[in-house]
C-alpha positions in Angstrom: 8.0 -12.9 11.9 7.1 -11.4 8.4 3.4 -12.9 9.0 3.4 -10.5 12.5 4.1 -7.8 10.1 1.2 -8.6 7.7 -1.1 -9.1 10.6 0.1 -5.4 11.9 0.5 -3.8 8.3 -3.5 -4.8 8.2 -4.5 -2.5 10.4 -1.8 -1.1 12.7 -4.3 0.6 15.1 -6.5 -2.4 16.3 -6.1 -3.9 19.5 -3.9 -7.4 18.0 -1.8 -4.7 16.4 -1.1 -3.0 19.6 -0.1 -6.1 21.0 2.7 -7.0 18.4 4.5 -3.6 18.1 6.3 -4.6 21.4 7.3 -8.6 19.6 8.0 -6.6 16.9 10.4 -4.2 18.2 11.8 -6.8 20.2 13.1 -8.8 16.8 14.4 -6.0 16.3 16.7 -5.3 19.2 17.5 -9.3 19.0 18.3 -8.9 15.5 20.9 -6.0 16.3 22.4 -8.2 18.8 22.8 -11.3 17.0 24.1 -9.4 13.9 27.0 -8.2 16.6 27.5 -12.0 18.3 30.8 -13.0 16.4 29.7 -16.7 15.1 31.5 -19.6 12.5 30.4 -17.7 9.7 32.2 -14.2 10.7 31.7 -11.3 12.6 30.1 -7.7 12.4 33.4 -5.9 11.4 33.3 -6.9 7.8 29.7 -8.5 8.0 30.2 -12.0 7.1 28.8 -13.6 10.7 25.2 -12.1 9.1 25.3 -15.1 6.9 25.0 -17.5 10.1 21.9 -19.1 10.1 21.8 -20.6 13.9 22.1 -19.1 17.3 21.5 -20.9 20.9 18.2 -19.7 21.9 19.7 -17.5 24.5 21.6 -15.5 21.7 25.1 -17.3 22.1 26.4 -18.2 18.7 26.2 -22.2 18.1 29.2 -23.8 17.1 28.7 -26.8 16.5 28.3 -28.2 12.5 25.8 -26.6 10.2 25.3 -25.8 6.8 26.7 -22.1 6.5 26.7 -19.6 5.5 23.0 -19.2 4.4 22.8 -15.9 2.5 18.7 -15.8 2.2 18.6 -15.0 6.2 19.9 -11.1 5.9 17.4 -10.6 2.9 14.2 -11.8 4.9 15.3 -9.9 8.1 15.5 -6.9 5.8 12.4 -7.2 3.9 10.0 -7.9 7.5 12.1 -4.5 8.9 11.5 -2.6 5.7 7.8 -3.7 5.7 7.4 -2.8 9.6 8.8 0.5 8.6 6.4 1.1 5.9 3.3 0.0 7.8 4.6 2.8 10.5 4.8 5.2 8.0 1.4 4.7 6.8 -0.4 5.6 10.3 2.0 8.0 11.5 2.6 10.4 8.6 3.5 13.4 10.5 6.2 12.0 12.3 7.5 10.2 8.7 7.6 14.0 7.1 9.3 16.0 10.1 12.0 13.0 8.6 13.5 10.0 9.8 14.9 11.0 12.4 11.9 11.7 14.1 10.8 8.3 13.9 11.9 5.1 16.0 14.0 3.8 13.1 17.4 5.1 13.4 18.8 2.2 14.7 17.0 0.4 11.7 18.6 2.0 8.8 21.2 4.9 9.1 23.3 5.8 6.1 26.9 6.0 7.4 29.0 3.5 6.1 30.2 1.0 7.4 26.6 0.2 7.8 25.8 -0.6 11.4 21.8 0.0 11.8 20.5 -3.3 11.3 18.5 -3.0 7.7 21.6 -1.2 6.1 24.0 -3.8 7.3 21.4 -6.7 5.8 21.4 -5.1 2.5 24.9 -4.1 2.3 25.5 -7.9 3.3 23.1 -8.7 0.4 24.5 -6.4 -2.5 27.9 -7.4 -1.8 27.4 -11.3 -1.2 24.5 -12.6 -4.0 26.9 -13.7 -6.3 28.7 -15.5 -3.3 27.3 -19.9 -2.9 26.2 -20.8 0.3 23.8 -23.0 1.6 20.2 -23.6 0.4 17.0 -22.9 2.7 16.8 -26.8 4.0 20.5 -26.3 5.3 21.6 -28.8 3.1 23.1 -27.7 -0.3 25.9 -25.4 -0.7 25.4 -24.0 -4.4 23.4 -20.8 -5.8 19.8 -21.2 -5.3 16.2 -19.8 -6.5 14.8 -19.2 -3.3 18.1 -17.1 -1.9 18.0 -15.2 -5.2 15.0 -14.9 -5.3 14.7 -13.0 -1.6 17.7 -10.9 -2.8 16.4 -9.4 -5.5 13.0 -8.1 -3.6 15.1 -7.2 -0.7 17.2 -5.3 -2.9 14.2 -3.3 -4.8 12.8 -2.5 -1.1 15.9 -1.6 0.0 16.6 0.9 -2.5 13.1 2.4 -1.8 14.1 3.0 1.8 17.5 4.0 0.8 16.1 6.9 -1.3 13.5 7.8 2.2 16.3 7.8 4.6 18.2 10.3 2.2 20.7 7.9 1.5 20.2 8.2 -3.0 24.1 6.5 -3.5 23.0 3.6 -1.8 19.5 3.6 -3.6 21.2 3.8 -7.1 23.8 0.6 -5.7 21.0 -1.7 -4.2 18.6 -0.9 -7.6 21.9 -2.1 -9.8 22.2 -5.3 -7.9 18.6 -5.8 -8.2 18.8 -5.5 -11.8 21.7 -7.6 -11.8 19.7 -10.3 -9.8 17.0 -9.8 -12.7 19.2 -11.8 -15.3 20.7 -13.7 -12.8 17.7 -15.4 -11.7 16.6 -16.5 -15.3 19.6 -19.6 -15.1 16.9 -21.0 -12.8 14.7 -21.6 -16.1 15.5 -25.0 -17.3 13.8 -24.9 -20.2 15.4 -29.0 -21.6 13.3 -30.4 -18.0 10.2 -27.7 -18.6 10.5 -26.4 -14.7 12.7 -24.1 -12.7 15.3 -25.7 -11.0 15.8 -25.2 -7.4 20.1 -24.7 -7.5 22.5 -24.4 -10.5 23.9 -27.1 -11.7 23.0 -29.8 -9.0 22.8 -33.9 -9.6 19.2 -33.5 -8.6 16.4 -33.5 -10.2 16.1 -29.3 -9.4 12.3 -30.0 -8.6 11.5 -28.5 -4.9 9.4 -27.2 -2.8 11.5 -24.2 -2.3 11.0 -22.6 -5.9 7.4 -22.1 -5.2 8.3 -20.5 -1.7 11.1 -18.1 -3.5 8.2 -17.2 -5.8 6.0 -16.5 -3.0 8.2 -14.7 -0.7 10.3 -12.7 -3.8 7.5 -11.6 -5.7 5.6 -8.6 -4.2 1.5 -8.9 -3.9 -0.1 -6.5 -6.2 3.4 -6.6 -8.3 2.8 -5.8 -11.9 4.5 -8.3 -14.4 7.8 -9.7 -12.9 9.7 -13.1 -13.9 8.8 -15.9 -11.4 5.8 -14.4 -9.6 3.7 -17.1 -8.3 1.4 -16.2 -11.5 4.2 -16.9 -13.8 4.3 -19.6 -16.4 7.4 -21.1 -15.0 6.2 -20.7 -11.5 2.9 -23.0 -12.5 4.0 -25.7 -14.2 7.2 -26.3 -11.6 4.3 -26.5 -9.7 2.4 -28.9 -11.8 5.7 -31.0 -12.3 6.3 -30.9 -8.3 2.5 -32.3 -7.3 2.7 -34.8 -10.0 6.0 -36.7 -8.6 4.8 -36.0 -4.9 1.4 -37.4 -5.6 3.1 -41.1 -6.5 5.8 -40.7 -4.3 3.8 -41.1 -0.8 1.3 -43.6 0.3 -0.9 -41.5 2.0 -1.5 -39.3 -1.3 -3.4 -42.4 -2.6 -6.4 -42.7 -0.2 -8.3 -42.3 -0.9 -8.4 -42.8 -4.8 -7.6 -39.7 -6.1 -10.2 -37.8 -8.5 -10.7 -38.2 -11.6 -12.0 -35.8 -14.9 -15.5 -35.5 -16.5 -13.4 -37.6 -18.9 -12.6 -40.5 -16.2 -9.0 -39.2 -16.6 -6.6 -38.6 -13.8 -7.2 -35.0 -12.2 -3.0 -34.3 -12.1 -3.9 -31.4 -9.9 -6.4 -33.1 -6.8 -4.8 -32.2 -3.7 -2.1 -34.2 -2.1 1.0 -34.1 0.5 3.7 -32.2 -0.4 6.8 -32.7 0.3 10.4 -30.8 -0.2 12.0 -32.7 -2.6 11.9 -35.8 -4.5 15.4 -36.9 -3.1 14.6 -35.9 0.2 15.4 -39.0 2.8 15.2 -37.0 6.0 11.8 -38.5 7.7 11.7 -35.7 11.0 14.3 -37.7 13.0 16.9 -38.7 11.2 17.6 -39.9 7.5 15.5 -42.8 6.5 15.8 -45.2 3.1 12.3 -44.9 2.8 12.4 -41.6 1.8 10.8 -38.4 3.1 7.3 -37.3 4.0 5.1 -34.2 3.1 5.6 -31.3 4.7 2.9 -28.5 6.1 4.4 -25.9 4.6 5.1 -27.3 1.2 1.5 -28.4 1.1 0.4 -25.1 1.7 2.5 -23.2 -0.3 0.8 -24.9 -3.2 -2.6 -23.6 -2.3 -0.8 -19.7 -1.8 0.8 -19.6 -5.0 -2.9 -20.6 -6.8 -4.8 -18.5 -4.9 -2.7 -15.5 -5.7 -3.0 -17.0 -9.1 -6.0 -16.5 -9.3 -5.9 -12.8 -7.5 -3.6 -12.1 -10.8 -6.1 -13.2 -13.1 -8.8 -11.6 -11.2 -7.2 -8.0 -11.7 -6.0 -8.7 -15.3 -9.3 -10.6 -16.4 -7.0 -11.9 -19.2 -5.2 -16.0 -19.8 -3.2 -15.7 -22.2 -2.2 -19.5 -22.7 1.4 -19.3 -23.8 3.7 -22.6 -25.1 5.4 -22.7 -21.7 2.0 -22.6 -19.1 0.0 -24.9 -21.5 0.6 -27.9 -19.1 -0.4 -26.4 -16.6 -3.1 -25.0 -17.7 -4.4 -27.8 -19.7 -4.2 -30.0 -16.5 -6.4 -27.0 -14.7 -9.1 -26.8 -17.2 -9.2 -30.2 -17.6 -9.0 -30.2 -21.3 -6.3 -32.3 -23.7 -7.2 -30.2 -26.6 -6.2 -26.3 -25.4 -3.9 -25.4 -27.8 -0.8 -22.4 -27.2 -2.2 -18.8 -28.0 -5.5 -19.6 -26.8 -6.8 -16.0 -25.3 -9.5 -16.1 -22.4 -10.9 -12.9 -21.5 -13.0 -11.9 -18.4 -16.2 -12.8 -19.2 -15.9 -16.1 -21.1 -17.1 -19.5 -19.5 -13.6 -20.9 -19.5 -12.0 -17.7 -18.1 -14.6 -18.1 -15.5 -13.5 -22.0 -14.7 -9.7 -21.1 -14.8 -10.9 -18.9 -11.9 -13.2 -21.3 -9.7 -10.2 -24.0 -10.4 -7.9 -22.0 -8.9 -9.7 -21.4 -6.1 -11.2 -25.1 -5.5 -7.8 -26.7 -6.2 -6.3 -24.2 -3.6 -8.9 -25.1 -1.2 -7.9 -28.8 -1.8 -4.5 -28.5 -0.6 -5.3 -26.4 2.5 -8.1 -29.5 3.0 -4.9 -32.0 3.0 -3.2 -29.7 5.5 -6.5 -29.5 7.7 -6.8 -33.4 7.4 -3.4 -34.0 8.9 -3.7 -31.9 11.7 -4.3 -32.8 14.9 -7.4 -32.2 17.2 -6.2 -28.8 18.4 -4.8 -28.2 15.1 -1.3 -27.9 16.0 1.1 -28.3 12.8 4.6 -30.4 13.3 6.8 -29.8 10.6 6.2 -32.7 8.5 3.4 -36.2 8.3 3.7 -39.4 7.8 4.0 -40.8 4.4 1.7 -44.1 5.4 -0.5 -42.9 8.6 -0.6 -39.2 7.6 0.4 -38.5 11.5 2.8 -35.6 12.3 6.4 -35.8 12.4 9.8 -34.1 13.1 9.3 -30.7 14.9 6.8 -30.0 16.9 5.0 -26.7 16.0 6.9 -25.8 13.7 7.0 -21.8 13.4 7.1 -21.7 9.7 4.3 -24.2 9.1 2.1 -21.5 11.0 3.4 -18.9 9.4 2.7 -20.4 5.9 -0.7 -21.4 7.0 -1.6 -17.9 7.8 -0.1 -16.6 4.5 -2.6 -19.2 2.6 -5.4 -18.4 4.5 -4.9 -14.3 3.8 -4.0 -14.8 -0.1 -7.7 -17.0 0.0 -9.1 -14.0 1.6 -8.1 -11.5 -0.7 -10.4 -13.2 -3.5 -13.9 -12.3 -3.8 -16.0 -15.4 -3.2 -17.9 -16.3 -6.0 -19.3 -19.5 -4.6 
């Protein structure tokens, strides 16, 4: 729903944006009403059932066994609501300063407590509940995990932006604590004995995943100025590098055809393969499988987001500064064995300008992977085959669309230079 929201934030008067105000609004009823539908995670009253991360799809809370609770799902719902509301506020400034009352968003956030508008009972949910385990983003973990925290924290620096517009400063100062409290919270995720961020505290696995590149992309603001795990971020890239380089020998298909090599006749460690979630992972679309798991769209593509808005970063700072932790990555990027730590590129210089096009070409090469796999009408399932490269598990899979999309517009947003 959040790439709805981009597609309307983009220009909210075109036709396609006159056409999604009415989906949109209609999440947001829905969202009201599931937030009220008592479930197995709680109910409304004291805000726990907003933690349940399945409902039938007529709106009847499912019963049956799940992972749950799954604490990222009121931080998302608040962050698309609060980005709807800002994109509303940009084109109809004259209703936003008669105050919010004018506006359609009372229902969205009110500042009576207990909270019941739908944005304020999210982040009430999320300030009280962060430090709280629950279940990862695969549905599969019950711990304290990157992405969740990740989606907190932004959710909780929006939030207290809206706060403060809705007149509602007490709960502006309380969501901006918790948000700074999430700031050293979310630096455990550093393991710095492995050289990656691990994907939940103190797990037997390996804490490589697919979904530490996704918290970076969807807890990190575009445009934001320096902030820890950004998908520019030193940890961010060589998890990233760490996560492509097990997947890339971990699946059959990521071996034909023979992957690229350097100038040098070395192994290119970042040549675009199939990603998949995790190197544990044994679920195969169907059902749990010794052979292991498969790539996934959405992993795949993430890769390509989080370099291309890499390269956005770099773009607007026109400075790589090659620092002890991102020297992997970066000496897999530039191809070169020799870069040393402290090495400074500045806009302008010949390897500044590679660092860029690499960026960009390697991006391109895992959004190739993703176009490869697809079929003829280019419908994305959720996940394809480790030998054949044919799609598996769901078919159409929302959030394979939706990460798609994201890609594409973060590839976009960079000024072609070739």
């Amino acid at each position: 729903m959040k790439t709805l929201v981009d597609l309307y934030a983009a220009d909210p008067t075109n036709y396609l944006s006159a056409q999604l105000v009415p989906l949109l609004e209609a999440y947001a009823a829905q969202s009201a009403t599931l937030q009220r539908t008592p479930n197995p995670s709680g109910t409304f009253a004291d805000l726990s059932g907003l933690g349940e991360p399945k409902f039938e799809a007529d709106g009847r809370a499912f019963t049956g066994n799940w992972g749950r609770p799954q604490r990222d799902g009121p931080a998302l719902r608040a962050l698309t609501l609060a980005a709807y509301v800002a994109a509303y506020n940009a084109t109809h400034p004259a209703r936003w300063a008669a105050g919010p009352a004018a506006t359609p968003f009372a229902d969205l956030y009110a500042p009576e407590l207990p909270a019941r508008s739908v944005v304020k009972a999210d982040l009430e949910y999320v300030a009280g509940a962060w430090r709280a385990p629950g279940f990862d983003l695969w549905e599969e973990v019950r711990g304290l995990h990157f992405f969740t925290a990740m989606v907190q924290r932004r959710a909780l620096r929006v939030g207290a932006a809206l706060a403060a517009a809705f007149a509602d400063p007490a709960a502006a100062r309380w969501y901006a604590d918790q948000a700074a409290a999430l700031d050293a919270f979310v630096a455990r995720f550093w393991d710095a004995d492995k050289g990656h961020l691990v994907a939940t505290l103190d797990s037997a696995r390996s804490g490589l995943d697919c979904g530490v590149l996704l918290g970076a992309i969807h807890g990190a603001a575009e445009g934001a100025a320096e902030e820890s795990f950004a998908p520019w971020s030193d940890e961010v890239l060589v998890s990233l590098l760490e996560l492509v380089k097990d997947q890339r020998q971990r699946f059959p298909i990521n071996a034909v055809p023979k992957t690229p090599v350097t100038d040098a006749g070395k192994l290119d460690q970042l040549a675009g393969v199939g990603i998949g979630r995790y190197p544990e992972d044994e679920y195969d679309g169907y059902g749990v499988s010794s052979a292991g798991g498969n790539p996934w769209f959405l992993c795949t593509t993430s890769v390509s987001e989080i370099l291309y808005r890499s390269a956005s970063h770099l773009a607007t700072t026109k400075l790589l500064n090659v620092t002890a932790i991102g020297l992997p990555f970066w000496s897999a990027l530039l191809q070169d064995d020799d870069l040393e730590a402290g090495t400074l590129y500045k806009s302008g210089d010949d390897d500044f300008a590679k660092a860029l096009h690499r960026l960009k070409s390697v991006g391109d090469a895992f959004l190739a992977v993703v176009r490869k796999h697809a079929d003829g009408e280019g419908a994305l399932s959720e996940q394809f085959d480790r030998v054949t490269g044919y799609e598996r598990g769901a078919l159409d899979l929302t959030w394979s669309y939706g990460a798609f999309l994201q890609a594409v517009r973060a590839r976009q947003m960079l000024k072609a230079d070739d």
